[in-house]
LOFI-93280 format. One record per residue (C-alpha): x, y negated, z negated; residue in one letter. Coordinates in steps of 0.001 Angstrom, whole numbers, plus 500000, padded with zeros to 6 digits. Layout:
<nodes>
XYZa...
</nodes>
This chain:
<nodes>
135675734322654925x135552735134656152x135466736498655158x135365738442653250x135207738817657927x138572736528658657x138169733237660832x139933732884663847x138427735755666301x135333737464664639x132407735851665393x131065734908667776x131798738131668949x132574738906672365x130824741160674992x132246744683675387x134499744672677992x136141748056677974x135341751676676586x136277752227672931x138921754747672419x140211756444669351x142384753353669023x140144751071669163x137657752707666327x140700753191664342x141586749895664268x138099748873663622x137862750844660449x141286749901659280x140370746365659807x137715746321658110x139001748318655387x142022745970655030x139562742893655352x138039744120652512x140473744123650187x141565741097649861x139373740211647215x141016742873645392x144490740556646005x142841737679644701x141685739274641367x145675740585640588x147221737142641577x148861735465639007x148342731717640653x145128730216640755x142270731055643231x142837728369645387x146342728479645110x146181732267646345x144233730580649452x147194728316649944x149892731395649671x147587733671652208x147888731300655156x151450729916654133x153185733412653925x150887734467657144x151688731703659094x155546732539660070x153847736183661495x150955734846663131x153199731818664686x155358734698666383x152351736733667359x150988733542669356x154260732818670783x154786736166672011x150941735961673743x151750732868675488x149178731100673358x149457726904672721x149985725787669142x150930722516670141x150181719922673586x146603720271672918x143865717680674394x142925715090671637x139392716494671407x140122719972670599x143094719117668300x140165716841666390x137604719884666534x140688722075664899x141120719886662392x137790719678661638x137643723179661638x140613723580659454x139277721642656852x136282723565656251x138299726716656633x140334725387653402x136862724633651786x135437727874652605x138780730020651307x138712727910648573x135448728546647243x135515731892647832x138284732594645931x136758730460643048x133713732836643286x135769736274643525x137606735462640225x133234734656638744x131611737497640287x131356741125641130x133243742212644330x130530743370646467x128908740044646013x131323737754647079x131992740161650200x128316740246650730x127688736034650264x131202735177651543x129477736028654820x126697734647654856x127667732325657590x126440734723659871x122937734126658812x124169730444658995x124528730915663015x121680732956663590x119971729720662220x121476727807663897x121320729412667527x117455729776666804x117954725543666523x119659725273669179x117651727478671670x114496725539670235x112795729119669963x110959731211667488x112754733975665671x111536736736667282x110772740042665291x114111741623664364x115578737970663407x112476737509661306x113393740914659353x116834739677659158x115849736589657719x113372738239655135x116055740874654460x118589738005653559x116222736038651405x114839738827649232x118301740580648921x119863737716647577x117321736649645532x117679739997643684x121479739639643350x121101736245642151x118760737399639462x120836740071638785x123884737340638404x122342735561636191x120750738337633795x124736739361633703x125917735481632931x126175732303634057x129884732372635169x128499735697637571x125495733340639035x127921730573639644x130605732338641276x127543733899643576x127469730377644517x130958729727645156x130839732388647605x127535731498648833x128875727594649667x132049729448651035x129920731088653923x128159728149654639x131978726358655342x132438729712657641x129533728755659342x130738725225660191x134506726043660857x133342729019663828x130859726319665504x133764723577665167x135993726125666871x134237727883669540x135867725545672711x138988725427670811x139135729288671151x138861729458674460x141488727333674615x144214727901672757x143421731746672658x142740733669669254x146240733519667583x147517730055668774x144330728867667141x144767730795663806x148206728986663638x147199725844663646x144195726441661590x146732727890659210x149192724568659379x146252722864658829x144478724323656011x147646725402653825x147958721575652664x144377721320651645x144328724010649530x147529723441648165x146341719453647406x142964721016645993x144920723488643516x147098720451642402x144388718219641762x142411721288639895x145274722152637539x145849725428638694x149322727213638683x150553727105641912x153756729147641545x153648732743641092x155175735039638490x154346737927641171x154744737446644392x153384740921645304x149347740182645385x150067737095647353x152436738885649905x149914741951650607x146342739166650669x148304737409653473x149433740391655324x145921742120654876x143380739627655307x145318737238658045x147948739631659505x146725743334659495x142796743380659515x143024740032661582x144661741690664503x143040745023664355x140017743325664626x141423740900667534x142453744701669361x138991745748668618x136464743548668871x136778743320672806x135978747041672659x132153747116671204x128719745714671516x128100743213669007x125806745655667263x128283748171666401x130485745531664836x127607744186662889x127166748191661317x130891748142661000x131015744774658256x129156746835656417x131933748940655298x133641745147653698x130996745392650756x130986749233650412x135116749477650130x134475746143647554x132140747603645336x134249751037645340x136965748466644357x135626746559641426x134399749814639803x137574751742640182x140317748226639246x137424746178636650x135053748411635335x132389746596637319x129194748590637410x125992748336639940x122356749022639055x119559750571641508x118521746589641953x121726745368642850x122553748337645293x119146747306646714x119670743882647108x123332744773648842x121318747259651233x118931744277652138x121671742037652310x123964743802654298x120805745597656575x120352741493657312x124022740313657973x124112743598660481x121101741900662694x122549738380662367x125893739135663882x124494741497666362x122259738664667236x124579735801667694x127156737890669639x
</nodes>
């Protein structure tokens, strides 16, 4: 989604391991900045929404296939299991692009940034499960945080339209599919390293989304290949792998602060490309929501 953060290597995030320098930060801004507009991509493509999801991993995959190769990182000769979990994976990767896209084309920008990752709040749930514990003060302001701040974009949504309010939902279903492909994927990670994963999550998932825009109608073949060529490039290519170099760099708290950034450069976008306008009560409701997706991935780094 991510999203809006991109799957593969950005959450769970891993422990800092060495001290930032002004590369690292660099690429952490630019990464995020180029994560963020891919929405943007989506909006200007002339093929449908899913079909866009089908062209971002297809015209990705040749790059990210060398990338892995060069690393040393499997793509193929993996044990059953983990090929299974991948799959798995894959599948709700496709689901989760899909919607998302669906919902960017229905809704405002910042609010398919802001819901498309909301599978952060997803696994903060779900660790809280796991651990069989109590969410302890700061989760329980995350959690409040989430639930009010969407609540008041959802309202918002649906004072604008119902297309808006659905298309919140798209996105909203699409973080919940992030949520499920990062817990199918965590072992698979570790083994077949960040890229060589991506690769085959990307030979996986192309074919889904391609079968889903086929059996939704949409136009599959562009008139302009140019939105297509820079979503791939930005959202699986560029911001992918500046994030890959960074992550390894920070505390899970600073990258938390820095996904904040996705929903400020997508608001900036819809108002300067569509006209789109926020209120005080939807800049309020992205502050919560935002404030709340900054705990969760601290907390389940």
């Amino acid at each position: 989604m991510a999203t809006a953060s991109n799957p593969g290597d950005s959450s769970p995030f891993a422990l800092q391991s060495i001290s930032p320098g002004g590369l690292h930060w660099a690429a952490l801004i630019v990464g995020n900045i180029a994560l963020a507009l891919g929405p943007w991509s989506v909006r200007l493509a002339d093929s449908g929404p899913v079909a866009a999801g089908f062209w971002r991993l297809t015209l990705a995959l040749p790059v990210i296939w060398l990338i892995a190769r060069r690393a040393g990182q499997p793509v193929f000769g993996v044990p059953r299991r983990t090929a299974l979990l991948v799959a798995l994976g894959a599948l709700a990767f496709a689901i989760d692009l899909g919607s998302w896209h669906i919902g960017i084309e229905r809704t405002r920008l910042g609010n398919a940034t802001l819901f498309g990752n909301a599978g952060s709040i997803v696994l903060l749930f779900w660790g809280l499960a796991v651990a069989r514990t109590l969410p302890s003060r700061t989760e329980w302001l995350a959690i409040v945080l989430a639930l009010g701040g969407s609540a008041i974009l959802l309202g918002r949504s649906a004072d604008i339209s119902a297309t808006t309010l659905v298309g919140d939902l798209f996105c909203i279903t699409a973080g919940l599919f992030y949520a499920v492909y990062l817990l199918s994927l965590q072992d698979a990670r570790r083994a077949l390293g960040s890229w060589g994963l991506l690769a085959r999550v990307c030979m996986i998932g192309a074919p889904v989304l391609l079968a889903l825009a086929l059996v939704k109608g949409e136009p599959v073949w562009p008139h302009d290949w140019t939105p297509l060529i820079v979503l791939a490039l930005l959202s699986q290519v560029i911001g992918q792998g500046l994030l890959v170099f960074a992550l390894r760099a920070f505390p899970p708290m600073i990258i938390g602060l820095a996904l904040l950034m996705q929903p400020a450069v997508a608001v900036v976008c819809g108002y300067v490309a569509f006209g789109e306008v926020l209120g005080p009560l939807d800049l309020l409701g992205m502050a919560m929501v935002g404030a709340a997706l900054a705990v969760a991935r601290a907390r389940v780094g």
